[in-house]
C-alpha positions in Angstrom: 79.6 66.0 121.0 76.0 65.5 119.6 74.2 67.4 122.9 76.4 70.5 122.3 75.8 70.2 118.1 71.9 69.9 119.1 72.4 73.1 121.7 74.3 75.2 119.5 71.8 74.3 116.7 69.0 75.5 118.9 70.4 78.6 119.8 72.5 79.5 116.4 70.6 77.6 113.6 67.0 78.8 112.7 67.1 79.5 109.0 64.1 77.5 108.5 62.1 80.5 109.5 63.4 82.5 106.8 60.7 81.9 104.1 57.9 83.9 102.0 55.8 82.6 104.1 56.8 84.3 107.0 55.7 88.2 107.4 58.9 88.7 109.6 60.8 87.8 106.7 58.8 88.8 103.4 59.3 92.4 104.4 62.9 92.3 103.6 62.0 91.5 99.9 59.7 94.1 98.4 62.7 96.7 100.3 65.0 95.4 98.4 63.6 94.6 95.0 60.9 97.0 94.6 62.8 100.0 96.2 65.7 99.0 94.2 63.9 99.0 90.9 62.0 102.4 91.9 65.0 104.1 92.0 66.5 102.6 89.2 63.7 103.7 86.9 63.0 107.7 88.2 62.0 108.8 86.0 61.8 106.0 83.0 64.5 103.6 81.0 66.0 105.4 78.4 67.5 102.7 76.7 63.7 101.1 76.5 62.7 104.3 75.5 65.2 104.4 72.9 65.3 101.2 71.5 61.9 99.4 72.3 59.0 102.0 71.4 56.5 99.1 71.2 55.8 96.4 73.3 56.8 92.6 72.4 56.9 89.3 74.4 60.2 87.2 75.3 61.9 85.2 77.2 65.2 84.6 79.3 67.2 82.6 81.2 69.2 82.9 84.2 72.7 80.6 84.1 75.5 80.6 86.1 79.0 81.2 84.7 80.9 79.6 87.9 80.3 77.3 90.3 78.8 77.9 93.4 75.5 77.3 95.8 72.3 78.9 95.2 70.5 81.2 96.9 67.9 84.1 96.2 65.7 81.9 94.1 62.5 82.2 95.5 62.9 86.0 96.2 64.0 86.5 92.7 61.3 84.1 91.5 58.5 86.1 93.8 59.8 89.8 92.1 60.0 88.4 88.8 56.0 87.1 89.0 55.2 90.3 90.9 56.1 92.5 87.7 54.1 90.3 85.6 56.4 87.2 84.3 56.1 83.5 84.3 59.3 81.6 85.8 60.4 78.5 85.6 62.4 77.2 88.7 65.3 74.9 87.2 67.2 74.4 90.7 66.7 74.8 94.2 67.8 77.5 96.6 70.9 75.3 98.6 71.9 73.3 95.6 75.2 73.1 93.9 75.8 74.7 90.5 78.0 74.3 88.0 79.1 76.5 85.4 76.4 76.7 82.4 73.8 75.5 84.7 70.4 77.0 84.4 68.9 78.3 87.3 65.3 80.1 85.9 63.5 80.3 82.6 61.1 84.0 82.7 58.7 84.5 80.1 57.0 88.0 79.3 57.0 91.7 78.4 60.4 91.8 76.8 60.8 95.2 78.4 59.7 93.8 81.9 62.3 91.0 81.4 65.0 94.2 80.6 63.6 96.1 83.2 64.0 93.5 86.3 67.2 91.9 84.9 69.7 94.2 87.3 68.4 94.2 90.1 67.2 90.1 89.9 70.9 89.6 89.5 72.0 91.7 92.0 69.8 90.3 94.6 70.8 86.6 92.9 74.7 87.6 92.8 74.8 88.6 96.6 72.8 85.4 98.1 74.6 83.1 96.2 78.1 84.6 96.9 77.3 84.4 100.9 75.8 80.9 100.5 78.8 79.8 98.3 81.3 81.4 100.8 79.8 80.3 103.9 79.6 76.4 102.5 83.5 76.7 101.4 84.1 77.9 105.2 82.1 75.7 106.5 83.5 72.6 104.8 87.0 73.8 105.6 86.3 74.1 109.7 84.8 70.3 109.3 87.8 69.2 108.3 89.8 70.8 111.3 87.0 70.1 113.8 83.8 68.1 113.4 82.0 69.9 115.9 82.6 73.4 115.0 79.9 75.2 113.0 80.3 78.9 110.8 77.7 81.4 111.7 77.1 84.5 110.7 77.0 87.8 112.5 74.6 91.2 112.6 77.1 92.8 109.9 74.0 92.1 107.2 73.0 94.9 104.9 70.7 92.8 103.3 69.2 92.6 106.5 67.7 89.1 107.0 68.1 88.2 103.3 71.9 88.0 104.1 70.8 86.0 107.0 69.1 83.4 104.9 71.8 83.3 102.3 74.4 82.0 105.2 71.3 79.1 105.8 71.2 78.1 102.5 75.5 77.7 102.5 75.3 75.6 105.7 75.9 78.1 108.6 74.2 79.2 111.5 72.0 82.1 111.5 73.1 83.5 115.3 70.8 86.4 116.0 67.9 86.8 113.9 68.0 90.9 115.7 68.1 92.7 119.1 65.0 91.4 119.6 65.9 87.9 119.4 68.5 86.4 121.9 70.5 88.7 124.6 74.1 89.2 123.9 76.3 91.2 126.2 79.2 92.9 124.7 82.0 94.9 125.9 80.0 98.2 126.0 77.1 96.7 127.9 79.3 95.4 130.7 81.1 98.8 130.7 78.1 100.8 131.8 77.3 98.1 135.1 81.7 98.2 135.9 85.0 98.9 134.6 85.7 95.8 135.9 84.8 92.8 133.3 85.4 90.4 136.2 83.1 92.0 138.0 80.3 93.4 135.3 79.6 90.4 134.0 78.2 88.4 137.0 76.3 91.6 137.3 75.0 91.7 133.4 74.0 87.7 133.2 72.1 87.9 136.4 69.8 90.7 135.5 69.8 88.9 131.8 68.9 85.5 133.2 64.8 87.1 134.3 64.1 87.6 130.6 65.4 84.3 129.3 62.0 83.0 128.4 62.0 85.8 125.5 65.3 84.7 124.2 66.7 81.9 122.0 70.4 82.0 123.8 72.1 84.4 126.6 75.4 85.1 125.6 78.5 87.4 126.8 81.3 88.6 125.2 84.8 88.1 127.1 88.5 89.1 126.7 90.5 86.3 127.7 90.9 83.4 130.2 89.6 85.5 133.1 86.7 86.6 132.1 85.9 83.1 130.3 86.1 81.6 133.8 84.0 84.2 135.2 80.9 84.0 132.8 81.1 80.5 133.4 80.6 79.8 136.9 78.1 82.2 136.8 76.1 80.2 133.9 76.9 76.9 136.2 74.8 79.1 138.8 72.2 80.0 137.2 71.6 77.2 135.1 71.2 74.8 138.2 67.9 72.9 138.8 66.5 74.2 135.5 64.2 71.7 133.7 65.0 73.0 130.3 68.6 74.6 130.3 69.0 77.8 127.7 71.9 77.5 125.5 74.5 79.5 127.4 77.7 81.3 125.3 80.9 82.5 125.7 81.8 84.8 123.0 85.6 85.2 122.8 86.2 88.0 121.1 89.7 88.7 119.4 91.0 85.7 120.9 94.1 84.2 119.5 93.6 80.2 118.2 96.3 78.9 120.6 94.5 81.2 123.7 91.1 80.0 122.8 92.3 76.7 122.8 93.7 77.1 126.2 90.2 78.5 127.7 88.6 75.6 126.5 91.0 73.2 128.6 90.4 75.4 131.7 86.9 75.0 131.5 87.1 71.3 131.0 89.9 71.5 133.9 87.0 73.2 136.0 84.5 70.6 135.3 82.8 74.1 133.3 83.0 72.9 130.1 79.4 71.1 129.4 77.8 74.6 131.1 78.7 76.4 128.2 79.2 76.9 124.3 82.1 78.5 123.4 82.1 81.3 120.1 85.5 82.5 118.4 85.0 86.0 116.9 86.6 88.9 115.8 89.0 89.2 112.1 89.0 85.8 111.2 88.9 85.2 107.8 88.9 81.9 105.5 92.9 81.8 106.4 91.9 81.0 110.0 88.9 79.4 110.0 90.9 76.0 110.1 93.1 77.1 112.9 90.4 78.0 115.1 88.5 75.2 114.6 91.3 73.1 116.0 91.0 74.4 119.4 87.3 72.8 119.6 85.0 76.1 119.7 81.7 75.2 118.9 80.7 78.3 116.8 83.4 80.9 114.9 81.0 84.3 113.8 83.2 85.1 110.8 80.8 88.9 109.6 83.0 89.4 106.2 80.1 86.5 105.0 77.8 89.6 105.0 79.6 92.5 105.4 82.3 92.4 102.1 80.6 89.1 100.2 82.3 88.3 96.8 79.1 88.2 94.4 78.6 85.1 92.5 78.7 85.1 88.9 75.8 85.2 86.9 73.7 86.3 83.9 70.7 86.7 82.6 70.1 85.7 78.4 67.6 87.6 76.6 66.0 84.9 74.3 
């Protein structure tokens, strides 16, 4: 079991190059928070306007009002000292919080501190709410199957923020973009055959020239057929290779029980340690559990991103 954690870690789990630090990454923050703000202040802040003619200094703080994990805080930190505050860290993106806890102190122009408070929060809210869902999913898989890991999908509005959010709970990244791993899916193999039996020996060997350029090779399959198919091919190709590339299965739509069948068949047809196997397709935190029992390695679950419940918290004028 620890080679395939370690494979499906290589080719699923690479959060750690989601940081500030990292152009590729930083570019998703300023779209986010500056744009955000831009459009939220077109023309000006009435309320400001109305209320705060002068100019003053204050301070806030940030506290949650549930529990949850963290996540957002150095992108919130980064847009806070951008417009001109000083902040405090009081926790760390990926730690647990209880309710009451304080998460950042921000000192400053009290109508800066107004002025950034929404959209702080909102970019706060959302991380936190996928790191605190993907950790609760996550934790419930473990307990069905130690070797089966949550990752998320491409369903990320956030873009790669999302991406980082589902790090900081625990999960897998998966694709960082197109540009990042190769993943066949129905509508690729449909333009090489109508035939998924016969498309996809087709698709992974034209895939397998540009493997030095991608993280994992992966191909999306119906049902036992097609699972049996993509793996023999992978045997194939993966033969006499010094450094093997993590090799996937994606079973999309497949039921637990079925998915749980495929993975004896390929264990039956000595295919099994070729491959890691993905569940994907509706599944929700009702059936994490039961699809972890049938010993997939990875289940995509894209509600994480695409429908995430916001966590709670607020910001406290002092």
């Amino acid at each position: 079991m620890k080679e395939r954690i370690a494979r499906l870690k290589q080719a699923f789990f690479r959060g750690e190059l989601l940081t500030l630090g990292n152009p590729l990454y930083f570019r998703w923050v300023p779209i986010f928070t500056e744009e955000l703000l831009r459009a939220d202040l077109e023309p000006a802040d009435l309320t400001i306007r109305a209320l705060l003619p002068g100019s003053g200094r204050g301070a806030a703080r940030v506290l949650a009002a549930e529990p949850g994990v963290l996540a957002g805080l150095e992108e919130v930190c980064w847009f806070y000292e951008h417009h001109g505050l000083h902040v405090e860290r009081c926790r760390a993106d990926g730690g647990v919080l209880e309710s009451g806890d304080v998460i950042l102190r921000a000192e400053g122009e009290l109508k800066t501190l107004l002025v950034v408070e929404r959209v702080g929060l909102n970019l706060l809210q959302r991380m936190s709410g996928i790191a605190t869902a993907t950790r609760r999913l996550q934790e419930q898989a473990h307990r069905h199957f130690p070797g089966t890991f949550v990752v998320a999908t491409r369903k990320t509005p956030w873009g790669l923020l999302d991406k980082r959010a589902v790090h900081l709970g625990g999960g897998g990244t998966h694709r960082l973009g197109l540009w990042d791993a190769i993943l066949i899916k129905t509508n690729h193999l449909r333009l090489l055959s109508a035939s998924e039996e016969d498309a996809i020996p087709l698709a992974l060997k034209r895939a397998w020239s540009l493997r030095a350029d991608a993280a994992f090779l992966e191909v999306e399959v119906t049902g036992l057929t097609g699972a049996l198919t993509a793996a023999r091919v992978f045997q194939e190709l993966q033969r006499g290779e010094a450094e093997p590339l993590p090799c996937v299965i994606m079973l999309d739509n497949v039921a637990p029980a079925a998915a749980a069948q495929i993975i004896a068949a390929l264990k039956a047809e000595g295919l099994y340690d070729d491959v890691l196997v993905e569940a994907s397709g509706k599944i929700s935190e009702a059936t994490v559990g039961e699809h972890a029992s049938g010993g997939v390695d990875a289940i995509s679950v894209g509600a994480l991103t695409h429908s995430p419940r916001a966590l709670d918290l607020r910001q406290v004028i002092e």
